[in-house]
Each structure stands twice: as structure tokens, then as C-alpha cells.
N, C-alpha and C positions, 0 to 999 in steps of 0.2 A: 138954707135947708140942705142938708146932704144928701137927701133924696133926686135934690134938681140935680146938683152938682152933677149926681152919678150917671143921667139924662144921656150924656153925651157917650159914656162908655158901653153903657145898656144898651141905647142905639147900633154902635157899633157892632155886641155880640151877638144880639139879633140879625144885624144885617150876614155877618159871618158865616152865622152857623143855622142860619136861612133852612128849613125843610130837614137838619138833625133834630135840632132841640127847638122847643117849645120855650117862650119866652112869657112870662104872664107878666103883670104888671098890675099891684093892687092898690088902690089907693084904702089906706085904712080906715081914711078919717071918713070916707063914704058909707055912710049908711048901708048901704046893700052890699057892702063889700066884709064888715064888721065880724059874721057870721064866720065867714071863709077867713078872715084873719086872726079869730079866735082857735078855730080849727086848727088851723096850723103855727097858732102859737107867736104872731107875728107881733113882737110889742115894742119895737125899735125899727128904726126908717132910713137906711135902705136895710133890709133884709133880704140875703141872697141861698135859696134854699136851691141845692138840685138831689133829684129822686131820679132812681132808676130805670129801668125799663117796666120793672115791676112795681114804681110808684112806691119803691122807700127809698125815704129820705138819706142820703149815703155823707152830704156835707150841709154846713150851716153857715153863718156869718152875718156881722149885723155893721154894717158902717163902711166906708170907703170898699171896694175892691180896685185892686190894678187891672188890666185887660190883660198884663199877663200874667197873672196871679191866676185869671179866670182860666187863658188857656192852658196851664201846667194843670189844673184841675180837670182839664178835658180832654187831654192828653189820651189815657184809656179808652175813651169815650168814642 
């Protein structure tokens, strides 16, 4: 599953960027999670959304990220 795969990268951007960004982590196939992943339109696994300060969605992506794919995206940030 691509989703474990990405485990170890995720890990890492959270650890990084600790008390900037918010890291959420949704499991889809959970029941109580289904809502919130409908919401935001989550229908492929790993799905990597970041939103603004003001909670719009500014980039999207659905499958592998590199870590430094991630950082050039945060680059502004």
C-alpha cells in the first residue's frame, strides 16, 4: 500500500516542521473518518493537501511525494 510506504516520509515532515504545520493523518477506510474524507474530496491514498493560513487549499497530490518535493513546496511557507 502506498500509503505505509509514505509512513516513513510523513514521519519525517512532521518531525521537521514540528509547531509550523499541522500534520493530520486520515485514515479513509475508518468509519468516522469517511465524512471528513468526503469533505475534502479524498479518494486515492496517500493524498497530500496543504491549505493556507486561511484554510484554502493552495496545492493537491495523490501518490508517492519525495521529501523534497515537499520542501520546495514549503519553501514560501
Amino acid at each position: 500500500m502506498a500509503c505505509l510506504a509514505a509512513k516513513p516520509i510523513v514521519d519525517g515532515i512532521e518531525q521537521a516542521y514540528s509547531g509550523r504545520v499541522i500534520v493530520m493523518r486520515i485514515d479513509a477506510r475508518d468509519a468516522t473518518n469517511r465524512e471528513l474524507a468526503a469533505q475534502w474530496g479524498l479518494r486515492m491514498t496517500p493524498t497530500y493537501v496543504r491549505f493556507d493560513a486561511r484554510g484554502q487549499e493552495v496545492y493537491r497530490t495523490t501518490g508517492s511525494i519525495s521529501r523534497e518535493r515537499f520542501d520546495a513546496l514549503m519553501a514560501d511557507y
